[in-house]
C-alpha positions as CSV (number, residue, x, y, z in Angstrom):
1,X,-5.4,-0.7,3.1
2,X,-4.3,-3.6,5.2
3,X,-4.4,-7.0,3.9
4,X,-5.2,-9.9,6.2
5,X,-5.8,-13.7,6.4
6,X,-9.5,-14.0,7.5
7,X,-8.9,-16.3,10.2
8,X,-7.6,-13.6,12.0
9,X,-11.2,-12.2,11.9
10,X,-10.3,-8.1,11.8
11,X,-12.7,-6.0,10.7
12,X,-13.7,-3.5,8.1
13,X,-11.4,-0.8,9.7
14,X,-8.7,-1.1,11.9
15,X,-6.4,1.1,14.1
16,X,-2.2,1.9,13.1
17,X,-2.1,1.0,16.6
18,X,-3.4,-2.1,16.3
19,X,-1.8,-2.9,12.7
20,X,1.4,-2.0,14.9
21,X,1.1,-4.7,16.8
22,X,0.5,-7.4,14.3
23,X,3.5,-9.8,12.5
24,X,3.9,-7.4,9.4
25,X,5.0,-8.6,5.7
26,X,7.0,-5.2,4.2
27,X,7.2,-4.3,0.8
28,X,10.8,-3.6,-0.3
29,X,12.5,-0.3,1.2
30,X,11.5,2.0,-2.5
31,X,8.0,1.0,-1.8
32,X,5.7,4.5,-1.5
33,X,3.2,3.0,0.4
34,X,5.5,1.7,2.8
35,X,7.1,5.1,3.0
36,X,4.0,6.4,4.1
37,X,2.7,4.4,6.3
38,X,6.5,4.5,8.3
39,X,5.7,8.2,8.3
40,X,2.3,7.9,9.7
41,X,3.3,5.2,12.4
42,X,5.7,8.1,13.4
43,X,3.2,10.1,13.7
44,X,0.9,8.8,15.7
45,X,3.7,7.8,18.3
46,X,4.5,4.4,17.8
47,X,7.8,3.7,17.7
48,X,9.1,1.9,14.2
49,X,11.6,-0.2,15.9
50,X,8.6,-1.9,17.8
51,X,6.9,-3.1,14.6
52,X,7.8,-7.1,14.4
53,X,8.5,-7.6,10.5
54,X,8.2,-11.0,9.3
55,X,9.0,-10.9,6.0
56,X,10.6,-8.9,3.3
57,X,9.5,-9.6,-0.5
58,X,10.1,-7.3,-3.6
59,X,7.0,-8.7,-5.4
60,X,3.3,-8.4,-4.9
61,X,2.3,-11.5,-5.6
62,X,4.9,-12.9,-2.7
63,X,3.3,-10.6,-0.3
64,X,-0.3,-12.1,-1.1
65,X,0.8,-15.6,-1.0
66,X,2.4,-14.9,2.8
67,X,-0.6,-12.8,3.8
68,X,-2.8,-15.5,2.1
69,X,-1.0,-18.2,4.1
70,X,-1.6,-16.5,7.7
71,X,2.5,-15.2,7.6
72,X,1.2,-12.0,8.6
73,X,-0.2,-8.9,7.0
74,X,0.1,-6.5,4.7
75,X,-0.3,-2.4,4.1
76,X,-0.9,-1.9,0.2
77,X,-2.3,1.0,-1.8
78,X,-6.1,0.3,-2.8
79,X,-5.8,-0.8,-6.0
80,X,-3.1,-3.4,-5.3
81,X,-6.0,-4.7,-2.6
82,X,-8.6,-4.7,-5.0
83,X,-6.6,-6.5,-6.9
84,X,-5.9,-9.0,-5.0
85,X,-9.0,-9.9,-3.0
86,X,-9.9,-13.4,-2.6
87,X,-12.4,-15.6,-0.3
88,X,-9.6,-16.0,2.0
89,X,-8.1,-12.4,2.6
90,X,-9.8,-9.2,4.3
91,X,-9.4,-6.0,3.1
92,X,-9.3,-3.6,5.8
93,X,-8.8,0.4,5.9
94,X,-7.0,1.3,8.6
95,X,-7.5,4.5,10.3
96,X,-5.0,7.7,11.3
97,X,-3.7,6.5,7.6
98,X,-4.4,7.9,4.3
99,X,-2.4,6.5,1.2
100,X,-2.9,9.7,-0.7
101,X,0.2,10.4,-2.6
102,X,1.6,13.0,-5.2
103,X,3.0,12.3,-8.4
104,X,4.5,14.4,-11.0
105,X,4.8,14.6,-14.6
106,X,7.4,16.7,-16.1
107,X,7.8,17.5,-19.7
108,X,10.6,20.3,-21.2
109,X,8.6,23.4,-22.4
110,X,10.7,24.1,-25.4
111,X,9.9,19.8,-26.8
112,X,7.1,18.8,-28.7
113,X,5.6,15.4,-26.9
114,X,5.1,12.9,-29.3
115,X,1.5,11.5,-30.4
116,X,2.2,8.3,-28.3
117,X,3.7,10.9,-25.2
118,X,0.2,13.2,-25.3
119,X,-2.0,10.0,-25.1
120,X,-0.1,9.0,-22.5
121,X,0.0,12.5,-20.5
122,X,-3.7,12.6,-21.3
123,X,-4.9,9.5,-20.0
124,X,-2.9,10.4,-16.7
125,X,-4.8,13.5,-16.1
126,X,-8.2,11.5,-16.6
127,X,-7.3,8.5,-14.7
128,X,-6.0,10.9,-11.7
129,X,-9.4,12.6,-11.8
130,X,-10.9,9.1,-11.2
């Protein structure tokens, strides 16, 4: 998802081509979401060294404020847009990009999870489903 001041008046969905060319705030380099998008950017033929970054921040709430404040905008996993929607920032997807990830959870076979640990593993597996 790409976050945006609406001043800049994008729409509901948006081209990596055009997200390419716009000032970009990144999340730190560990980011997944970041990850992928580099990957998809690569994909689609646009060259990363082209992409004008204009800031860096380790924290969400940093990005927002910069995105809020017309600094630039912002690629973000869904739920960090929904959490994060206000009056004054559009939420758009941007197409030739899917956020889709894997994650993994990995117990020994041989150890017993704790009550606490199966909760946990269970409320993964339903919340993934979702």
């Amino acid at each position: 998802m790409l976050l945006s001041n609406k001043s800049l008046g994008l729409g509901e969905k948006v081209s990596i081509t055009d997200v390419a060319t716009l000032p970009l705030i990144w999340r730190e380099s560990g980011s997944a979401t970041r990850k992928a998008f580099e990957e998809a950017v690569a994909e689609n033929g646009i060259d990363r060294a082209s992409i004008r970054v204009v800031g860096l921040f380790d924290d969400l709430v940093s990005i927002f404020r910069g995105v809020e404040s017309g600094l630039g905008v912002s690629v973000v996993s869904r739920r960090v847009a929904e959490a994060f929607a206000s009056e004054n920032i559009m939420i758009s997807d941007i197409s030739e990009f899917s956020e889709n990830r894997d994650f993994y959870m990995i117990n020994l076979k041989n150890v017993s999870l704790s009550p606490l640990a199966e909760t946990f593993r269970n409320f993964v597996k339903v919340w993934v489903k979702n």
